[in-house]
C-alpha positions in Angstrom: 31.2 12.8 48.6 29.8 9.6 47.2 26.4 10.8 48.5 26.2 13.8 47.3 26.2 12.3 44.1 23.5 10.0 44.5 20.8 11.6 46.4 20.4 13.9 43.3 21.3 11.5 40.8 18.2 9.4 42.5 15.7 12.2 43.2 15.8 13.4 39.7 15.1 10.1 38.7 12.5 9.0 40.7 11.2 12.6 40.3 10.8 12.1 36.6 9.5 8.6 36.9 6.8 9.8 39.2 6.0 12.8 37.6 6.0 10.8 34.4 3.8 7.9 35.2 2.6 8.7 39.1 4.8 5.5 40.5 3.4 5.7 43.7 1.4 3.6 46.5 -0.2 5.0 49.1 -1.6 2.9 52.8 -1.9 4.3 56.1 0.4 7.0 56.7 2.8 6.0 54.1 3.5 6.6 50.8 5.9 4.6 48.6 7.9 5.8 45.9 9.3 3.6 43.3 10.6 3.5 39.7 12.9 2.0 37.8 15.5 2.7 34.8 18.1 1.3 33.1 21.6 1.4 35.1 23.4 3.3 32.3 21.2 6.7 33.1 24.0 6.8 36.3 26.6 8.8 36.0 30.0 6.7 36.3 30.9 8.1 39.4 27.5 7.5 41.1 27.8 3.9 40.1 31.6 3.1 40.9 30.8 4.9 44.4 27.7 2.4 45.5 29.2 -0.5 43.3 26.3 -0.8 40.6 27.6 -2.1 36.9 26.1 0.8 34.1 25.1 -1.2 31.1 22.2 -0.9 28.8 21.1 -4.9 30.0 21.2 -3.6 33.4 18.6 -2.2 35.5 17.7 -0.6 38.7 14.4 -0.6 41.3 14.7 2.4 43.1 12.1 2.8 46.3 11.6 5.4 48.9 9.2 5.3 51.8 7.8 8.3 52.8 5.3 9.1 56.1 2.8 11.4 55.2 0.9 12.6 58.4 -0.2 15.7 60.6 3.4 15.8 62.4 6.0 14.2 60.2 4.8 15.6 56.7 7.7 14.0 53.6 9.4 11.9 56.6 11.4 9.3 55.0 11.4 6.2 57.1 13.5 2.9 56.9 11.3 -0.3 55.9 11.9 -3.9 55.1 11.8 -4.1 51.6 11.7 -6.8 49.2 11.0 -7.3 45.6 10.8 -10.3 42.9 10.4 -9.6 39.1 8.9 -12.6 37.0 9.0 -12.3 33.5 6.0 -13.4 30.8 7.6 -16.7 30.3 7.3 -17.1 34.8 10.8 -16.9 35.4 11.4 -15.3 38.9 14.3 -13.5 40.1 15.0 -12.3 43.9 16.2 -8.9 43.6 18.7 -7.9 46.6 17.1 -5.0 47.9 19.9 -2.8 49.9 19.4 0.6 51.6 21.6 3.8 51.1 21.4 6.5 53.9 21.8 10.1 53.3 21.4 12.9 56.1 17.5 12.7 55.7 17.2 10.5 52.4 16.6 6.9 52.6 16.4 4.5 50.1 16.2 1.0 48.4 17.7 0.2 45.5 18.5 -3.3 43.9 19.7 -4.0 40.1 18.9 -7.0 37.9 20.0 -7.8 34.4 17.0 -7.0 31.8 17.0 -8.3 27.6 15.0 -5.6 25.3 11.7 -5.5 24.8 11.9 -7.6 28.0 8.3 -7.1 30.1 9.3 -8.0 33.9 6.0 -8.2 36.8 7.3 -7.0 40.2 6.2 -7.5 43.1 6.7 -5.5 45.9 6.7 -5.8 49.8 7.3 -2.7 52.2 6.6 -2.4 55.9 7.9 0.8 58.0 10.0 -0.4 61.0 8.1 -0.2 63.8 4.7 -2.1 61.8 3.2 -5.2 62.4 2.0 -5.4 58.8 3.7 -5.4 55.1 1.8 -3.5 52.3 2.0 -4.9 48.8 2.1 -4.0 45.1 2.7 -5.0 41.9 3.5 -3.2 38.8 4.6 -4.4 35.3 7.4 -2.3 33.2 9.2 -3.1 30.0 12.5 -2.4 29.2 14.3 -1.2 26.0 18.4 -2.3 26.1 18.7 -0.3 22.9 
């Protein structure tokens, strides 16, 4: 039951994100999804079920990695992500990236506390089992707590 609430809880999300602002990275055969929201946009019973705390101060990187190619067109594929957010003032934090597993949805999620009007870089690392090679990104977002 528990998954059935987040798959759609999540792909509406990262749906909107990337049809919002086009939160997507592309190498190879791979495409990676990724947005992020404050943790209070999940429904209580999404978060109780994969333990993440709702709270306006809380937030919540959501990644996907997806094989785009002649024979596995929208494949989902596991990776080894990892992600750090640094704020303007050069703080880092470590975000604890952990994957949840649905029939033929995979994903990475990891949350972090956030302040308003708080801008946080992130920096991104995915590579597809199977690689030899990690592709990275960055990407900046600002958060409102209010």
């Amino acid at each position: 039951m528990r998954n059935r609430l987040l798959v759609p809880s999540l792909l509406l999300l990262c749906v909107s994100a990337i049809g919002h602002a086009g939160q997507a990275e592309t190498f190879g055969p791979y495409a990676v999804h990724y947005n992020t929201f404050n943790t209070n946009l999940l429904t209580p019973d999404v978060a109780r079920a994969y333990s993440i705390q709702r709270s306006a101060s809380r937030a919540l990187l959501n990644i996907a990695v997806i094989r785009h190619d002649d024979e596995t067109m929208g494949t989902p594929v596991r990776a080894r992500v990892s992600a750090t957010a640094t704020n303007l003032a050069g703080q880092r934090r470590d975000l604890n990236m952990r994957e949840i597993r649905d029939q033929d949805a995979i994903y990475y999620i990891g949350s972090f506390g956030i302040s308003n009007e708080e801008t946080l870089n992130f920096r991104i690392s995915v590579q597809p089992l199977g690689q030899t090679e990690a592709h990275e990104f960055s990407f900046r977002q600002q958060f409102y707590t209010r």
